[in-house]
PAMI-668691 format. One record per residue (C-alpha): chain; residue number from 1; x, y, z; residue in one letter. Coordinates in Angstrom, 3 decimals. Example, Ala and Ser with C-alpha at 12.3 -4.5 7.8 and 13.67 -1.06 7.14 Angstrom:
% PAMI-668691
- A,1,12.300,-4.500,7.800,A
- A,2,13.670,-1.060,7.140,S
This chain:
% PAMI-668691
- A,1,0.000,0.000,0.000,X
- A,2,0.962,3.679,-0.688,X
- A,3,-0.201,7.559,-0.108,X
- A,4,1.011,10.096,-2.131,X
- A,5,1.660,12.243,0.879,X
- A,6,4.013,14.841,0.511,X
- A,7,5.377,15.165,3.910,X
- A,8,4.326,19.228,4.970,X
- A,9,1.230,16.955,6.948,X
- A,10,3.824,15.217,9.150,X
- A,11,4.001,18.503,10.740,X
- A,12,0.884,18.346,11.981,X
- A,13,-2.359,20.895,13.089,X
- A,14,-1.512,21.376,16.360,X
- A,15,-3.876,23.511,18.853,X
- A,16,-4.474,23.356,22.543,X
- A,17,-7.678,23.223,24.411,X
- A,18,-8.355,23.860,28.206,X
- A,19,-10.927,21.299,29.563,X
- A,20,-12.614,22.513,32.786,X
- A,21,-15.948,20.480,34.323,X
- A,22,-18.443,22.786,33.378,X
- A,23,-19.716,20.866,30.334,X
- A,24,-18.909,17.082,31.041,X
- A,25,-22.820,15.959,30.701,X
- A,26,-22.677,16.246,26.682,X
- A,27,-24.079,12.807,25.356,X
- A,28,-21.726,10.391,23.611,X
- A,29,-22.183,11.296,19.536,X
- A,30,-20.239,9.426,16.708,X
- A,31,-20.343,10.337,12.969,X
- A,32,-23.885,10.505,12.051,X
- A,33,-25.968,8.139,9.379,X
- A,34,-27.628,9.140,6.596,X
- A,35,-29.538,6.157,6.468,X
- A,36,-33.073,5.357,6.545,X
- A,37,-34.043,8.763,8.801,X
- A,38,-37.219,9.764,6.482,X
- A,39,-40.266,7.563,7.000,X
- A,40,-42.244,9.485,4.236,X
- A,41,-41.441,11.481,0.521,X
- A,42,-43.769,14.024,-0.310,X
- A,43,-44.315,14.284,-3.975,X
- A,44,-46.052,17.503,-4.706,X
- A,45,-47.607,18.640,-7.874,X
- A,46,-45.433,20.067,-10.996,X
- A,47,-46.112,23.952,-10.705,X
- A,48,-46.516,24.453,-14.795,X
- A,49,-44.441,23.272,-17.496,X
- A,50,-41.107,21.116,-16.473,X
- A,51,-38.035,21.314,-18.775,X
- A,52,-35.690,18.626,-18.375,X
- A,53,-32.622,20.236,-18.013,X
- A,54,-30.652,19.350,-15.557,X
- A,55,-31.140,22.766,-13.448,X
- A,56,-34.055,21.748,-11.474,X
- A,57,-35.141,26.177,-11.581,X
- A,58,-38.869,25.310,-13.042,X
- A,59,-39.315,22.717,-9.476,X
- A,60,-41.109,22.852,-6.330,X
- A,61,-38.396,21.387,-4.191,X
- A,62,-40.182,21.336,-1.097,X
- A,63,-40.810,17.839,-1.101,X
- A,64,-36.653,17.094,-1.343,X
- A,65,-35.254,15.036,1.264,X
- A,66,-31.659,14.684,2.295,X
- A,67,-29.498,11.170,2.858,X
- A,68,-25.956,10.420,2.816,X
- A,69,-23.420,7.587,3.898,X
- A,70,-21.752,9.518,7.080,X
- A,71,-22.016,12.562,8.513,X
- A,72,-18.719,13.304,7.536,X
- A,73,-18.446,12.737,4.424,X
- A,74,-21.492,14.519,3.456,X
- A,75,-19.298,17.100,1.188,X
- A,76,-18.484,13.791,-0.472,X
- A,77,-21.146,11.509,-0.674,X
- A,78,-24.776,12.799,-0.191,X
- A,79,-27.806,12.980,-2.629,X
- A,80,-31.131,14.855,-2.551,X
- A,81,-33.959,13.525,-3.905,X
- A,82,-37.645,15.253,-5.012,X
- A,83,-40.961,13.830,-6.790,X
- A,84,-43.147,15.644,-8.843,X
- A,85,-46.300,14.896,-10.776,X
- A,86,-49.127,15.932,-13.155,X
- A,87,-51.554,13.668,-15.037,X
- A,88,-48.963,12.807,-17.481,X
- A,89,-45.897,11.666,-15.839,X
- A,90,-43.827,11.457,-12.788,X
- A,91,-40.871,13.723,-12.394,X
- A,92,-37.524,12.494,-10.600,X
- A,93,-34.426,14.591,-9.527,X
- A,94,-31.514,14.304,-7.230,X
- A,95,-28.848,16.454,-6.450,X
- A,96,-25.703,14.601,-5.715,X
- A,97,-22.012,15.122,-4.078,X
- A,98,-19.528,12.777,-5.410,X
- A,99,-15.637,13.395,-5.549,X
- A,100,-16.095,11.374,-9.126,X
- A,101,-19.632,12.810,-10.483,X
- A,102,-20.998,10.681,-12.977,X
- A,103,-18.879,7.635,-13.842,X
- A,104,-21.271,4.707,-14.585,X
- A,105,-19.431,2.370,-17.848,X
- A,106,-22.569,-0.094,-17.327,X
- A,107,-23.491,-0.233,-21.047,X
- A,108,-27.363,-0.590,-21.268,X
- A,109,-26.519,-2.116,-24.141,X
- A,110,-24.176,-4.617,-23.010,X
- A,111,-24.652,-4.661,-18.830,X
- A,112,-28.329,-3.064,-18.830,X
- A,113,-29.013,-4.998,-15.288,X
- A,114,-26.198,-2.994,-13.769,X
- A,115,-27.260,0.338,-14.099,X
- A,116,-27.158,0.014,-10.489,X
- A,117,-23.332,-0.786,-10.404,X
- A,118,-21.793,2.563,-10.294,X
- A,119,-22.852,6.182,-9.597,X
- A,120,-26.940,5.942,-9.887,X
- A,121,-30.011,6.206,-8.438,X
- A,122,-32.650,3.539,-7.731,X
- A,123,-36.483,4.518,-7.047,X
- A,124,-39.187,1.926,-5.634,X
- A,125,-42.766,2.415,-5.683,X
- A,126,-45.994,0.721,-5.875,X
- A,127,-48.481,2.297,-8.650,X
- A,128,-51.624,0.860,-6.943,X
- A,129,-53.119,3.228,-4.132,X
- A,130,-55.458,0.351,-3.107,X
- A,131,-52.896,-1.503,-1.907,X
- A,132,-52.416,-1.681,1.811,X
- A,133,-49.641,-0.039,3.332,X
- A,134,-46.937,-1.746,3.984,X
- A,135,-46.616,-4.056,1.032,X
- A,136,-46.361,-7.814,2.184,X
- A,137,-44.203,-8.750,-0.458,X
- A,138,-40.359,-10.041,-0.641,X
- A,139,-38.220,-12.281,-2.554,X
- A,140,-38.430,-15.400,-0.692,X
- A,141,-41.880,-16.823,-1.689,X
- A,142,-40.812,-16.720,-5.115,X
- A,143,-37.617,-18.035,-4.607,X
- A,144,-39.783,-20.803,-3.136,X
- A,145,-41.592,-20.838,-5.729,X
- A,146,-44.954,-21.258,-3.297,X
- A,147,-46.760,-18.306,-5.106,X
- A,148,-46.649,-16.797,-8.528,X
- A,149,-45.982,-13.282,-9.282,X
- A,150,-48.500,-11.087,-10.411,X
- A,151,-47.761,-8.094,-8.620,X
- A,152,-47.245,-5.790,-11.820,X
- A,153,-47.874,-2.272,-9.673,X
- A,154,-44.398,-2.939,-7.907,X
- A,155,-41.853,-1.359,-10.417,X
- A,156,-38.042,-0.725,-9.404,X
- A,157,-36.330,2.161,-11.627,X
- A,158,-32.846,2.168,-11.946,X
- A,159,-31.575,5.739,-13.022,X
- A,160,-27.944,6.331,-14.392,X
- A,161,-25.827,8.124,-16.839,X
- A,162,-23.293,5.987,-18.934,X
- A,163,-20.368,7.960,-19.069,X
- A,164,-19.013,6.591,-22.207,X
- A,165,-21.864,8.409,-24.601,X
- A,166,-23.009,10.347,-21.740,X
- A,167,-26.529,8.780,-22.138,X
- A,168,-29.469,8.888,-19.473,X
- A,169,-30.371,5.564,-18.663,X
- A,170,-33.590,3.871,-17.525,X
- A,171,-33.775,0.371,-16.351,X
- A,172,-37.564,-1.060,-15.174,X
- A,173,-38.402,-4.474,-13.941,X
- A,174,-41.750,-5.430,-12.032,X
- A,175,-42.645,-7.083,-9.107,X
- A,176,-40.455,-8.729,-5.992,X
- A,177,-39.258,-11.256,-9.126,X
- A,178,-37.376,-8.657,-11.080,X
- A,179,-39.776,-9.196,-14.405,X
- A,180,-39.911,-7.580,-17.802,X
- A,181,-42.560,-5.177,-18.081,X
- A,182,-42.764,-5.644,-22.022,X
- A,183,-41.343,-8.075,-24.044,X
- A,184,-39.004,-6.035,-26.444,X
- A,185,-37.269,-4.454,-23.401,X
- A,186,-35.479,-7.980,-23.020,X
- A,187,-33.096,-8.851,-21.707,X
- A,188,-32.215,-6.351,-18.862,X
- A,189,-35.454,-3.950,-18.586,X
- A,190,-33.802,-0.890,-20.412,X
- A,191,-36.619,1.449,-21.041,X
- A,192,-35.974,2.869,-25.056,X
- A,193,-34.689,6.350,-24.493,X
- A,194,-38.148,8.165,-26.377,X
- A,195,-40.324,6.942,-23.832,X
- A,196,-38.923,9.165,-21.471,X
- A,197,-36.857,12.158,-20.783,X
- A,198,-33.581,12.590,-19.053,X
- A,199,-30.844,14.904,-17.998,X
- A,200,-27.656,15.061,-16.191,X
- A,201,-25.241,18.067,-15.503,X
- A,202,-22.246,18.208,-13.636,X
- A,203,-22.080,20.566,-10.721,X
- A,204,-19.962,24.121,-11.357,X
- A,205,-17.239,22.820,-8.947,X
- A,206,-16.818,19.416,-10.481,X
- A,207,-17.941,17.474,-7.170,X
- A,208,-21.488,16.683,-7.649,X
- A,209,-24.208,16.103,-10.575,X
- A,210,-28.052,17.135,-10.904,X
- A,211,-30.102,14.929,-12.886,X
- A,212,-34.012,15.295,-13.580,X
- A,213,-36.347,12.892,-15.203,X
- A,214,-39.870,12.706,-16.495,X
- A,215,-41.660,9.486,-16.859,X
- A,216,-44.485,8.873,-18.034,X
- A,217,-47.505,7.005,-16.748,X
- A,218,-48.192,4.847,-19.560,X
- A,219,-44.320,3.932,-19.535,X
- A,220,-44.436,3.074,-15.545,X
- A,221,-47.853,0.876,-16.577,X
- A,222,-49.450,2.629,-14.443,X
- A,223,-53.454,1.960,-14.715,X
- A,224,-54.362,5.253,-13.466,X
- A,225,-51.979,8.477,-12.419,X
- A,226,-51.508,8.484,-9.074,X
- A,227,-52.869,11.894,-7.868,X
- A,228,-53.346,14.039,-5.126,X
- A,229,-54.432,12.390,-1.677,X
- A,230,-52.617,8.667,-2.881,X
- A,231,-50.273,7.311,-0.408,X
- A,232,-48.440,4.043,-1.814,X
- A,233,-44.917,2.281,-0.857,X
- A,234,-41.719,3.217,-1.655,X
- A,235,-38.105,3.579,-1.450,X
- A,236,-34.517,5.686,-2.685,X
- A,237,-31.310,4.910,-2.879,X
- A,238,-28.038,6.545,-4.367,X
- A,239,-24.851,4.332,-4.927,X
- A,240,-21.857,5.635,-5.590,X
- A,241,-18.895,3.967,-8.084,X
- A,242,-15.417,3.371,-8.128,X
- A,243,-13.785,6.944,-9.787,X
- A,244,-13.188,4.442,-13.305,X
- A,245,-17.004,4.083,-13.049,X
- A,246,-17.118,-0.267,-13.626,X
- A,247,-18.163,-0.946,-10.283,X
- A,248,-19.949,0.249,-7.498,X
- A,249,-17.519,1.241,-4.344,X
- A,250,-19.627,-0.985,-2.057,X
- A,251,-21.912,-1.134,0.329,X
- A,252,-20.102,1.935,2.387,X
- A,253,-21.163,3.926,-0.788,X
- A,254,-24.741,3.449,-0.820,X
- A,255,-27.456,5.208,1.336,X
- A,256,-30.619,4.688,1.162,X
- A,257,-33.678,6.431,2.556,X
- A,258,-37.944,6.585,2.674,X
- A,259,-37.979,3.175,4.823,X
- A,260,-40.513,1.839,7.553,X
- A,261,-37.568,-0.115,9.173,X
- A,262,-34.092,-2.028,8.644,X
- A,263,-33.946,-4.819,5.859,X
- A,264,-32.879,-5.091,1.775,X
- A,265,-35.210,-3.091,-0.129,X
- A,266,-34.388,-4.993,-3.034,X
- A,267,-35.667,-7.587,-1.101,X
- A,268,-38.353,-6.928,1.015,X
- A,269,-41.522,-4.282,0.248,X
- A,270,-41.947,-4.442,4.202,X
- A,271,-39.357,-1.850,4.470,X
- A,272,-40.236,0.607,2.005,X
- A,273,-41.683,4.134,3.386,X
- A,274,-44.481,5.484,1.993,X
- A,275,-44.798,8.115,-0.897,X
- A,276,-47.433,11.110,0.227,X
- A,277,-48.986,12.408,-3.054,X
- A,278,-49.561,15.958,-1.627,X
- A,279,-52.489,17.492,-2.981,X
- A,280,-51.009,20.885,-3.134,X
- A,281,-47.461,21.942,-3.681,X
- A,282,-45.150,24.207,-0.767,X
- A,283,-45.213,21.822,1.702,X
- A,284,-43.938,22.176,5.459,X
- A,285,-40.926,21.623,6.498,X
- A,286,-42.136,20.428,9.310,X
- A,287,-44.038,17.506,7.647,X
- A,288,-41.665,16.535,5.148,X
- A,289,-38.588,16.657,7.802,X
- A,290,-41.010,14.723,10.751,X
- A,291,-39.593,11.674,12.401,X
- A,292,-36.448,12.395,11.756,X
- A,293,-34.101,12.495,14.444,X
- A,294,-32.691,15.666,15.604,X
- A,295,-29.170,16.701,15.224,X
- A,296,-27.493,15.965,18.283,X
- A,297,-25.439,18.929,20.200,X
- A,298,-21.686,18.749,19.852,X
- A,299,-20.623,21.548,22.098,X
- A,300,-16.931,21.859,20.554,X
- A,301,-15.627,22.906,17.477,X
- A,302,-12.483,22.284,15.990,X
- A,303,-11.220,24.945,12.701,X
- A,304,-8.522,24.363,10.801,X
- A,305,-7.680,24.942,7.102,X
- A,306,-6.247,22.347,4.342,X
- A,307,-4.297,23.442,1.057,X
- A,308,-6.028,20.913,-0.991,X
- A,309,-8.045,18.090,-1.094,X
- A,310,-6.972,14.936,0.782,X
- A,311,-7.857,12.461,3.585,X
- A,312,-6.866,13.529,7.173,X
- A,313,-6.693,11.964,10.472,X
- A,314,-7.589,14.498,13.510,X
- A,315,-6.360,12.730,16.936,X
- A,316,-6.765,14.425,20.656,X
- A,317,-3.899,13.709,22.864,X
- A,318,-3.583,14.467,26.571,X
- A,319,-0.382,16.408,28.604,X
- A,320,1.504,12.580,28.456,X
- A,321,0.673,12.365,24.477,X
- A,322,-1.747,9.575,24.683,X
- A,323,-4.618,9.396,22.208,X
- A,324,-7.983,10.115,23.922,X
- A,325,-9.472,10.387,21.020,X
- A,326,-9.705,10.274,17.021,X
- A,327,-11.896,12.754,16.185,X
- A,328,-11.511,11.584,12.366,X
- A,329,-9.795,8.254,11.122,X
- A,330,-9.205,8.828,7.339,X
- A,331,-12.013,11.314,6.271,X
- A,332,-12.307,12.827,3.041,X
- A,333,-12.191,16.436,3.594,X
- A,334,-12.062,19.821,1.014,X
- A,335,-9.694,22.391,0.388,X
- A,336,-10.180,25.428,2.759,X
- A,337,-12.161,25.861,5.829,X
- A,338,-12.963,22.905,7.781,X
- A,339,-14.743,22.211,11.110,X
- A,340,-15.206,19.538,13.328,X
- A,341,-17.547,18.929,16.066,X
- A,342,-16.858,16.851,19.342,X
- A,343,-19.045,15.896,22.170,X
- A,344,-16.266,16.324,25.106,X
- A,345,-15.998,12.099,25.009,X
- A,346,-13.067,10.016,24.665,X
- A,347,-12.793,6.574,22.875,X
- A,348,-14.729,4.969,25.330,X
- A,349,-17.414,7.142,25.730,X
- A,350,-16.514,8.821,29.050,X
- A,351,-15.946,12.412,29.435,X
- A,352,-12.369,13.679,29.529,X
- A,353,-10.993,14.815,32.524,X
- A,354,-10.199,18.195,33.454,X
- A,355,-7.167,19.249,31.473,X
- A,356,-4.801,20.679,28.472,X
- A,357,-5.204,18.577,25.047,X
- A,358,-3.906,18.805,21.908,X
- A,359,-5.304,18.233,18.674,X
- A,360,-2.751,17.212,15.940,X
- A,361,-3.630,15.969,12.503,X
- A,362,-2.276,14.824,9.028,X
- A,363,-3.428,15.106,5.886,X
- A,364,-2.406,12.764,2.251,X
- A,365,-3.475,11.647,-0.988,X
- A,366,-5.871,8.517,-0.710,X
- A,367,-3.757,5.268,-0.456,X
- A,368,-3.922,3.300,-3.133,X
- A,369,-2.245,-0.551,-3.940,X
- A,370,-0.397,-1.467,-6.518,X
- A,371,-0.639,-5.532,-7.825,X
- A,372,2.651,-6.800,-7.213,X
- A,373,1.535,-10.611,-7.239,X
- A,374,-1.398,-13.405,-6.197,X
- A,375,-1.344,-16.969,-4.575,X
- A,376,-2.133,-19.715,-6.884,X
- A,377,-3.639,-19.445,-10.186,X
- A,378,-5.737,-16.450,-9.924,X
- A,379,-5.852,-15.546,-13.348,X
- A,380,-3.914,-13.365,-15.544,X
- A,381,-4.387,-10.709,-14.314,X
- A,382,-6.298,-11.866,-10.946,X
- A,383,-9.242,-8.760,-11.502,X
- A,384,-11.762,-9.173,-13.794,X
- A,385,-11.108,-6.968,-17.431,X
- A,386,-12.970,-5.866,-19.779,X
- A,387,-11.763,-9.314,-21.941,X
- A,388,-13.875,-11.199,-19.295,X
- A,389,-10.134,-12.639,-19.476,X
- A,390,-9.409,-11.818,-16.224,X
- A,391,-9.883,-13.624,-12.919,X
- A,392,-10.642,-16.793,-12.167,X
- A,393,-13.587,-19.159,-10.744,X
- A,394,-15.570,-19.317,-8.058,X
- A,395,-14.697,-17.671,-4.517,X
- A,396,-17.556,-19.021,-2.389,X
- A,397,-16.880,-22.812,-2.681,X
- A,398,-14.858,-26.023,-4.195,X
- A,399,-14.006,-26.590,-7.784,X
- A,400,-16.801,-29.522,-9.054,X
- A,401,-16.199,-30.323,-12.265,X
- A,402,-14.237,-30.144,-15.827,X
- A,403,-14.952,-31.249,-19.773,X
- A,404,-12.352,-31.390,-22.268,X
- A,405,-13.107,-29.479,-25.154,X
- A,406,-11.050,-28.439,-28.244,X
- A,407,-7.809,-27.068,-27.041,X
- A,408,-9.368,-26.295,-23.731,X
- A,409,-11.653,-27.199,-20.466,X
- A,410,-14.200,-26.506,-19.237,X
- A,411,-13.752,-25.495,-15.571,X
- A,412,-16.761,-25.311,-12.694,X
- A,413,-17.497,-24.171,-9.096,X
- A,414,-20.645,-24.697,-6.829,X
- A,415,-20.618,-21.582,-5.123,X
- A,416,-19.807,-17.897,-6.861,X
- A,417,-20.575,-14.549,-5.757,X
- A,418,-17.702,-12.269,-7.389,X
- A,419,-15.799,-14.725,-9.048,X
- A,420,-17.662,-16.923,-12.249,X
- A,421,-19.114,-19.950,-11.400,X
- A,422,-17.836,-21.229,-15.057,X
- A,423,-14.552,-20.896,-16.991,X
- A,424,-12.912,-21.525,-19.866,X
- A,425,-9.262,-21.764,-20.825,X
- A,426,-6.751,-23.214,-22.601,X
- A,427,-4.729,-25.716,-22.481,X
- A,428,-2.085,-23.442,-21.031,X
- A,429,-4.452,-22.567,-18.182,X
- A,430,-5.487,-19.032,-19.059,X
- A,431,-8.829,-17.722,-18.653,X
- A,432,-10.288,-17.400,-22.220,X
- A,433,-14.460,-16.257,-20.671,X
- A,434,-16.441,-16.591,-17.712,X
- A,435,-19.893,-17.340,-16.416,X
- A,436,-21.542,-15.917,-13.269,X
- A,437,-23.740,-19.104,-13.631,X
- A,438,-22.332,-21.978,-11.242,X
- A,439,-22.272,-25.958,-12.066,X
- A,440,-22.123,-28.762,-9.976,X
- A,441,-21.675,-31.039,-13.273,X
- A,442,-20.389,-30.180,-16.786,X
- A,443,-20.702,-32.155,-20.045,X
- A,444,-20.231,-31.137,-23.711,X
- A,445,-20.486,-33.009,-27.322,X
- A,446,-18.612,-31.144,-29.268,X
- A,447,-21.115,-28.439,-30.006,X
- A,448,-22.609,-27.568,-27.166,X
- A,449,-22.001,-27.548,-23.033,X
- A,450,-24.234,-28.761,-20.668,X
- A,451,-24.323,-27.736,-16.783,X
- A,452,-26.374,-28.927,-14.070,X
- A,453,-26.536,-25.816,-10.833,X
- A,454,-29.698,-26.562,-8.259,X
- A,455,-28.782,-24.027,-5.604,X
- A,456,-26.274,-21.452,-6.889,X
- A,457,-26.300,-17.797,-6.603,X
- A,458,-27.064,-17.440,-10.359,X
- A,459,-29.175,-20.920,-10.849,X
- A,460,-31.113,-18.957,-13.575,X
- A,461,-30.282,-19.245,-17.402,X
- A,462,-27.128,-17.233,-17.315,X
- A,463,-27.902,-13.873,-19.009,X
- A,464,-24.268,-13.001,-19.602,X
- A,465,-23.726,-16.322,-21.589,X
- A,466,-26.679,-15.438,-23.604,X
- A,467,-25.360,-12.187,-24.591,X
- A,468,-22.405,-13.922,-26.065,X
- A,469,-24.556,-15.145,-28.795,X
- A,470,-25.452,-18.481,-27.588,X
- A,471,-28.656,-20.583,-27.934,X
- A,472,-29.931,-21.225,-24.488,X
- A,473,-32.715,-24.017,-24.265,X
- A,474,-33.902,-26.964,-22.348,X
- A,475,-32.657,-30.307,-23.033,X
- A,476,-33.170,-33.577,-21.718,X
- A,477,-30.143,-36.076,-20.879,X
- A,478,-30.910,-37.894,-17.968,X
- A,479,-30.474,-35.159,-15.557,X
- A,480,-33.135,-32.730,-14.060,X
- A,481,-34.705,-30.887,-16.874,X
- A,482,-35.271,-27.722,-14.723,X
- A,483,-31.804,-27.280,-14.173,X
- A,484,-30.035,-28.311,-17.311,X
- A,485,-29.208,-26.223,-19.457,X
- A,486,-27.705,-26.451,-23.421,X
- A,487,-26.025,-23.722,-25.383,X
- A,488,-24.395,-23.559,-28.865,X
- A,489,-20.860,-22.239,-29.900,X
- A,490,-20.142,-18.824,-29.728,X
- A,491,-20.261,-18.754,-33.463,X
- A,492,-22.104,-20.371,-35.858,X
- A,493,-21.430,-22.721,-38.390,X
- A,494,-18.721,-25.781,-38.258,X
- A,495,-16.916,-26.084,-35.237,X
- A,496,-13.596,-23.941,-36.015,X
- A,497,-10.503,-25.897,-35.604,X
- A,498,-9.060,-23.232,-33.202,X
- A,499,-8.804,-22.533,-29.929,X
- A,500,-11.461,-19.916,-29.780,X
- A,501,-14.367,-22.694,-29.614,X
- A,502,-16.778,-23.473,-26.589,X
């Protein structure tokens, strides 16, 4: 691991403090969430005609709620979200912080089901005000399969930019099963760009994006507009990506918001808030703002400025230069003015004594790593590329099974989350493609690979070996029929005497 630090932060931000008794009873206050602290969006009515713009200057934001990861990092990773509506469509914005503003390389045409994998925004929301609040619906009946789907007023929107034409996206499915809601949007959901509008703009300072949309009703499959005086279920979150915009940075760069309680809103309806369709627009603070917990009092304040962007460490030491405590453990902060607030605690939650304390801190670059090598064969290079060349099988269980194939095997693992669940390569052991799908047997004949998977992650038809151009079908060999699955060369016609086959 390295920083880039240039050594001037070694010296330190140094100042004293005098601690007397008089203020000892402040209450115990780590960084802040950003999750989950709004029960209840307010979508209020579109004052008159709605450009989609990007500037958001023709909305009633009075509906906009606030969430973010930390709060610390706030300046860094935060996102505001509104609703608006008329008897047309539904109107979405968000205002976003992000040190990386809109990098999201998830093709719609190519990765359309990972809109969600970078910088982006993901709405919830039932379309049917009949429905009884909160939704009894989740993932696990279906996974069961003890009930069939037909909930088709459940729609998850995935909203995100792909950076590469810089392209609004749209992705819709329906229902706690993730379904198409029309046939010609297959494979992934991706809503065709004219049935809606979209915009994104980067923020003036380069740390932050806007974006609006307006959706219609008939796209959404809505029955009837939801109007004013509706209440139905619903949920937001914002994810933020890796700064090369292929991946999402993980679950410590998501936050999420409009819930009833803790849980997976991609996996359980029980969670979601609820969606106020306010009759008229301006709407109190007070309302849109209530259950939310209030801001608890840090009577101290700690100034200091920073030449440039970076990620400091701010420690409190006492007169024998012991830590106390770490008023910030490898924060993003800006350039300029910065202040931090403490409660008077030290690490262990007990007020400090009566005495002189010192504040010192030190600022660097992010640290970064640098591949220098991996343990056994983790592929060539070890990360997955862009090739699907990279990386190797699966990281959740035991290698199951192989099949010799023309200049090649066929390689399988019961268990992958990350890692592919199938491989091939060649006979010198490199990676030549991957499958997310897992197998506990493999078989070929020449033309076509079989693989039998009753319980792994991805025990579905694998979409991403579809997109490769193969014929995926049911076939019957002896095995389960419901889990066997048959697919055709990557190319058609003979079966090329070369090692790019199977």
């Amino acid at each position: 691991m390295h920083s880039s630090d240039r050594g001037w932060a070694c010296r330190g931000l140094s100042l004293a403090i005098a601690v007397s008794a008089g203020w000892m009873h402040a209450s115990l206050c780590l960084a802040d969430t950003g999750l989950g602290r709004h029960k209840q969006l307010y979508a209020v009515p579109a004052p008159g005609k709605v450009v989609v713009d990007g500037k958001l200057d023709d909305w009633d934001l009075s509906g906009q709620i606030e969430m973010f990861v930390v709060s610390e990092t706030k300046e860094m990773q935060s996102g505001k979200f509104a609703l608006m509506y008329d008897q047309d469509a539904l109107y979405l914005s968000g205002v976003v912080r992000d040190t990386s503003p809109m990098m999201n390389r998830q093709d719609p045409k190519v990765n359309g089901d990972r809109g969600w994998d970078a910088d982006s925004c993901q709405f919830r929301l039932s379309l049917d005000p009949k429905q009884p609040y909160p939704l009894t619906e989740s993932v696990w009946p279906y996974q069961a399969k003890t009930k069939q789907d037909t909930r088709n007023d459940i729609v998850h929107l995935t909203l995100w930019n792909f950076t590469d034409r810089d392209e609004p996206c749209l992705g819709m499915q329906l229902g706690m099963t993730y379904r198409l809601p029309r046939p010609e949007w297959a494979p992934a959901g991706v809503v065709p760009s004219d049935l809606y509008q979209g915009k994104y703009a980067k923020a003036e300072d380069g740390r932050g994006y806007t974006f609006e949309y307006r959706i219609p009703w008939s796209t959404l499959g809505a029955t009837a507009p939801l109007k004013g005086g509706d209440n139905v279920a619903g949920t937001v979150q914002f994810c933020w990506g890796q700064p090369d915009g292929l991946k999402t940075a993980g679950g410590s760069a998501w936050a999420y918001d409009v819930m009833a309680g803790p849980g997976f809103a991609f996996q359980d309806a029980t969670v979601w808030g609820k969606i106020i369709f306010a009759e008229k627009g301006d709407v109190a603070r007070e309302l849109v703002e209530a259950g939310v917990p209030a801001e608890k009092p840090l009577p101290l304040a700690f100034a200091y400025d920073l030449p440039e962007d970076g990620q400091i460490t701010l420690q409190l030491f006492d007169q024998d230069n012991l830590v106390r405590r770490i008023l910030v453990a490898q924060g993003d902060r800006r350039a300029g003015h910065n202040i931090e607030k403490w409660d008077g605690m030290d690490d262990q939650g007990q007020p400090l004594t009566p005495g002189t304390y010192t504040c010192k801190g030190i600022i660097h670059q992010p640290i970064t790593g640098k591949f220098r090598f991996s343990v056994h064969n983790s592929g060539q290079p070890p990360y997955p590329t862009d090739d699907n060349k990279g990386g190797w099988g699966g990281d959740h269980g035991t290698p199951r099974a192989c099949s010799a194939v023309l200049n090649g095997m066929l390689l399988s693992w019961d268990y992958a989350e990350y890692g592919w669940g199938i491989i091939r390569v060649d006979l010198e052991g490199h990676k030549q493609w991957g499958s997310k799908s897992c197998a506990l047997f493999v078989a070929n004949d020449g033309k076509r690979f079989f693989t039998y998977d009753p319980q792994g992650f991805e025990a579905a038809p694998p979409e991403s070996l579809a997109k490769r151009g193969e014929l995926r079908r049911r076939v019957r060999k002896g095995l389960d029929c419901n889990n066997l699955l048959g697919y055709k060369y990557p190319h058609e016609g003979a079966l090329p005497e070369t090692q790019d086959t199977l």
